[in-house]
C-alpha positions as CSV (number, residue, x, y, z in Angstrom):
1,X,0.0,0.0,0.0
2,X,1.5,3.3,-0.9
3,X,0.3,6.5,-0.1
4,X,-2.2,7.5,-1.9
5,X,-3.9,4.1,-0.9
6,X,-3.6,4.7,2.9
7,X,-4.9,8.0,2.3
8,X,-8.3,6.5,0.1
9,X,-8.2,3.7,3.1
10,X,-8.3,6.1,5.6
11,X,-10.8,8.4,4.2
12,X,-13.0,4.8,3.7
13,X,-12.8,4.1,7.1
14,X,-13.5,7.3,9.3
15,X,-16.3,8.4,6.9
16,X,-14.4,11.7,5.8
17,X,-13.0,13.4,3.2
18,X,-9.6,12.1,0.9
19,X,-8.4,16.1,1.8
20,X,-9.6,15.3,5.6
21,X,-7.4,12.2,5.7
22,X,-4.4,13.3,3.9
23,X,-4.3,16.7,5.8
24,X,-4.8,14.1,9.0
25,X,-1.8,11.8,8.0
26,X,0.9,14.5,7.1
27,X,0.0,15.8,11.0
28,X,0.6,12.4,12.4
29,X,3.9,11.9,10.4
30,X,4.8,15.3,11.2
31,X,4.4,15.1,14.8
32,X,6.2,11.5,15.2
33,X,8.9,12.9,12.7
34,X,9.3,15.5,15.2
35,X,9.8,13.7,18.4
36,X,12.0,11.0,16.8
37,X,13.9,13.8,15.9
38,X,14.4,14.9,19.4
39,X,15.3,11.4,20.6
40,X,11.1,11.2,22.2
41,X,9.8,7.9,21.8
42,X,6.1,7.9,20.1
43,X,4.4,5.1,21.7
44,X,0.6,3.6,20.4
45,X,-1.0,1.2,22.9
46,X,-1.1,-2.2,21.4
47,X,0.1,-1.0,17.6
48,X,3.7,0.1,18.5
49,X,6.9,1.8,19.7
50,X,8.4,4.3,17.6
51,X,11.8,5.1,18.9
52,X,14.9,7.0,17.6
53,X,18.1,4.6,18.3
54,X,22.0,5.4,18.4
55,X,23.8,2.7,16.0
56,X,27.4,2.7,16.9
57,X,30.2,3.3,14.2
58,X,31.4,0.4,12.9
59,X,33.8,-1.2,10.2
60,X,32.4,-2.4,6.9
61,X,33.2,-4.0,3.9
62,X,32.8,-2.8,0.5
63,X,30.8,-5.5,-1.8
64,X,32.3,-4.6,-4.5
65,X,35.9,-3.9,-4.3
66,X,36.2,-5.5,-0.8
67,X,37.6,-2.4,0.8
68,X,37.1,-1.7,4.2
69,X,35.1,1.3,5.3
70,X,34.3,3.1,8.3
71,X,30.9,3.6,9.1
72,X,30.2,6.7,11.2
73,X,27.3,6.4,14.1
74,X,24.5,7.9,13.4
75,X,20.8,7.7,14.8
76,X,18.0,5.6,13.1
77,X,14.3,5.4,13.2
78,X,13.2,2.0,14.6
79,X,9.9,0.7,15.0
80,X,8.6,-2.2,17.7
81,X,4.9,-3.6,16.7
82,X,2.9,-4.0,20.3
83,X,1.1,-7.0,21.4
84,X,-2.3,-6.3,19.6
85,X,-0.3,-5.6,16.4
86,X,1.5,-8.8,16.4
87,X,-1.7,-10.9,17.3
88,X,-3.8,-9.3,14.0
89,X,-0.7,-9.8,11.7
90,X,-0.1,-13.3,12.9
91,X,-4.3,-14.3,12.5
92,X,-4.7,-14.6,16.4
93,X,-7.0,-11.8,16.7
94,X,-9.7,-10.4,13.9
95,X,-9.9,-6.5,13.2
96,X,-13.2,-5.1,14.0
């Protein structure tokens, strides 16, 4: 699903407008862009953890010429489906 389909999916479901629930979505992503960006973890009762997480630097290989390479540290986005998640993904519990 890409985003114009979440966007038409969304708009299906709460009953409201394709502008409504695009409008809607950019605030959410906005808003959890935000805090990851400031380290704040965006946590969703029973769909997830959105987190912001230090990766360490590291040594790597270039695949193609087999060089090594250093890898600087760096922050990444990271996401950690909660409990309900899991259990609709996995068929153990039906969505409404």
């Amino acid at each position: 699903m890409n985003k114009a389909e979440l966007i038409d999916a969304l708009a299906d479901e709460a009953g409201t407008s394709k502008a409504a629930a695009a409008e809607s979505l950019e605030a959410l992503i906005t808003v959890i862009s935000r805090a990851l960006s400031k380290k704040d973890a965006v946590n969703i009762t029973g769909f997830g953890k959105f987190e912001a997480r230090d990766r360490a630097a590291r040594t790597a290989r270039n695949p193609q010429t087999g060089e090594t390479v250093k890898v600087k540290a760096t922050t990444v986005p990271a996401f950690k489906a909660g409990a309900d998640l899991k259990k609709i993904v996995s068929g153990e519990k039906k969505i409404k």
